[in-house]
C-alpha positions, 0 to 999 in steps of 0.5 A: 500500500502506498504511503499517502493511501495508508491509514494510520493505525490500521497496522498497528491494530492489524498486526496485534490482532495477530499477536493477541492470537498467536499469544492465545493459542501459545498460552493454551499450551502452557499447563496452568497447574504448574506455573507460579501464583504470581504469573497465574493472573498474567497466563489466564489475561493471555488466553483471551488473545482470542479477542484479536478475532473481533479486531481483525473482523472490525478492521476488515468491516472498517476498510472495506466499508470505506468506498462505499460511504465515499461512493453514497455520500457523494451520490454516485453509484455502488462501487463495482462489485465484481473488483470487490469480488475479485479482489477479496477472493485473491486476498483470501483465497490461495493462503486459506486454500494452500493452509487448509489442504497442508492441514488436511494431509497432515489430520491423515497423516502426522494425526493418522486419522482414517479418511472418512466421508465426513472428514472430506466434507469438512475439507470440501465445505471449508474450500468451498467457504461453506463450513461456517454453517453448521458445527460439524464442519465448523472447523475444516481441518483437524490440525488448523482450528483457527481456519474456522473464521476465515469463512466467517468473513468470507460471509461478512464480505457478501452481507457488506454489499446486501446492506449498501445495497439497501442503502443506495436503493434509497434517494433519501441517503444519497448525499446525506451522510447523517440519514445514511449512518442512521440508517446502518444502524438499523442494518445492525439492528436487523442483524442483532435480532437475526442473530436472536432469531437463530439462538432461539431456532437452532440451539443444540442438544448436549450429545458429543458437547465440548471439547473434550470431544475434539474440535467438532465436539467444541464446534457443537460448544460455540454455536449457535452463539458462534454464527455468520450473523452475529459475527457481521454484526461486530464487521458492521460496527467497523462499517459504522466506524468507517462511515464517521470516518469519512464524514470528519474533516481530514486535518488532524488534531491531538484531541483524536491522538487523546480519543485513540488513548483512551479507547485503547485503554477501554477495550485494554480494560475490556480484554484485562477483565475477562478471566473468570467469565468465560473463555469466549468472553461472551458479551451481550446477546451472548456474541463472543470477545466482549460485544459491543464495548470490546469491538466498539473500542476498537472502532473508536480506536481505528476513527481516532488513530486515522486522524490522530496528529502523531499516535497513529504514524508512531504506533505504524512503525516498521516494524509493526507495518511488517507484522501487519503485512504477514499477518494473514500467514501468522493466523493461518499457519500459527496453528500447523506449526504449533501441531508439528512441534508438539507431535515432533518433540512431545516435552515441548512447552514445558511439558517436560521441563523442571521449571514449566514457565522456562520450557514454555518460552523456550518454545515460545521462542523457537515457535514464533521464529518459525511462524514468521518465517512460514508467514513470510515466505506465505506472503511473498511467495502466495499471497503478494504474487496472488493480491497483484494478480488481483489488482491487475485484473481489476485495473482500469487499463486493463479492462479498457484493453479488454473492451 
């Protein structure tokens, strides 16, 4: 992304979200039985860097919502949703699809579980995008549980166009930014009582529950609260964001650098909060990782940051700007890494080790070292190759030749 097109902040969220995740599944490894007193508060906070989910799905509803606000406000027609197509396919596509089948031939044979009918499906629905609708193909994969959100997204990214659309088929918001915001809201609103409606509807009963049944037994746990529905609502609410970014002047002000300040230091709050509750850290109307204050805070972070005087430039170091541009490797491939050791080296993460703590972040180390290596190849050799593909097909100069 070039410079003057980059808006600040958005790294700096982009890039902890992926560590707050990498830091939830390394503490996951970490038996809690051994650990000191003293660092049992610190170990069970790290556990909830699941909540760097909800940032990622904000961050996506914020950038992406943006053309479409500049598009309604300045009364023009919906931007063209075949670029918008091809553009996220190539995003997302070829990373997802290349982790998931690496992941699907490692359940076979580094796992050795037998090739059965339900397992393919899971892998064809995940390919397909189509596993986010029921808990037995929830998690497509056996040894990549994170994939599971990317098809979440993936339908996140379909429901975006559906509620611009509404919003372009009314003359009145054409032009009129205020009636246009208010008008999301009620698109949000619709989606929260969906999201109620498929509670009621599709609550599951207790046989093969929780995770000590496997990943599909911890699907069976997490839905229906875990759904499509009420995950666009946390990527709406970026939406939101991104609609009252558009609308502020583009001078910056140290009082936004304050309000960045502070609605970090909520959702911080938020996240320091979430022991003792549960794991998921459901919010209101029982939607995962602290809704709405959590994905609320991020928001406002994101308005702030974008117009921030110098927090946001400073907070988009380099190296921070680096972890931001492998991060969709380090959430895809955390996972496989992570399995590969523990099945190789079996005493890894303290589980054999005098002092459990050491041996953890012994791994730790040699862990993350490996993740970013992986990540990085994954985006230069994969993801950058496919992303420029995507941006050729969609340029103006080549469709003109084309026409």
């Amino acid at each position: 992304m070039r410079a003057q097109d980059r808006l600040a902040g958005a790294d700096f969220l982009r890039a902890i979200a992926c560590l707050l995740v990498l830091a939830h599944h390394l503490a996951l490894r970490l038996d809690m039985r051994r650990i000191p007193d003293e660092l049992a508060a610190t170990a069970n906070v790290l556990r909830f860097g699941n909540f760097g989910v909800a940032i990622f799905f904000v961050l996506s509803g914020f950038l992406l919502a943006r053309p479409f606000w500049h598009a309604l406000d300045a009364g023009g027609a919906m931007p063209n949703l075949g670029h918008y197509a091809i553009r996220r396919l190539a995003r997302i596509a070829p990373g997802f699809w290349f982790a998931a089948s690496v992941s699907f031939v490692l359940s076979l044979t580094l796992l050795a579980l037998p090739l059965t009918p339900e397992l393919v499906v899971r892998y064809v629905s995940g390919l397909l995008f189509m596993s986010q609708w029921h808990w037995r193909t929830f998690f497509p994969v056996e040894a990549d549980g994170p994939l599971w959100s990317i098809p979440f997204e993936v339908t996140s990214y379909l429901l975006l166009p559906v509620g611009f659309f509404l919003l372009f088929r009314l003359p009145l918001l054409r032009r009129r930014p205020f009636f246009a915001r208010a008008a999301w809201l009620g698109v949000v609103a619709v989606v929260l009582l969906a999201h109620l409606v498929i509670l009621r509807l599709f609550a599951l009963d207790d046989i093969g529950r929780g995770w000590a049944y496997g990943l599909q037994g911890g699907a069976k746990e997490w839905m229906p609260n875990y759904n499509p529905i009420g995950f666009f609502a946390v990527f709406a609410l970026g939406a939101l964001a991104a609609g009252i970014e558009v609308m502020l002047p583009a001078r910056r002000s140290p009082w936004f650098d304050a309000a960045a300040l502070l609605a970090l230091a909520i959702a911080g709050y938020r996240l320091l909060i979430s022991p003792g509750g549960s794991a998921e850290g459901y919010g209101w109307l029982d939607i995962p990782y602290g809704f709405p204050v959590f994905p609320l805070a991020v928001a406002t972070t994101l308005i702030s940051l974008s117009h921030s005087q110098g927090l946001g430039r400073l907070l988009d170091n380099a190296p921070i700007r680096y972890v931001a541009k492998i991060s969709f490797g380090i959430y895809i491939w955390q996972e496989i890494i992570l399995t590969l050791i523990q099945r190789l080296a079996p005493g890894s993460f303290g589980a054999a080790s005098v002092n459990v703590v050491t041996g953890w972040l012994q791994s730790c180390t040699l862990t993350a070292a490996l993740i970013f290596l992986v990540a990085s190849l994954s985006y230069y050799l994969l993801e950058r190759p496919a992303i420029d593909l995507g941006n050729r097909l969609t340029s103006r100069r080549l469709i003109g030749l084309l026409l």
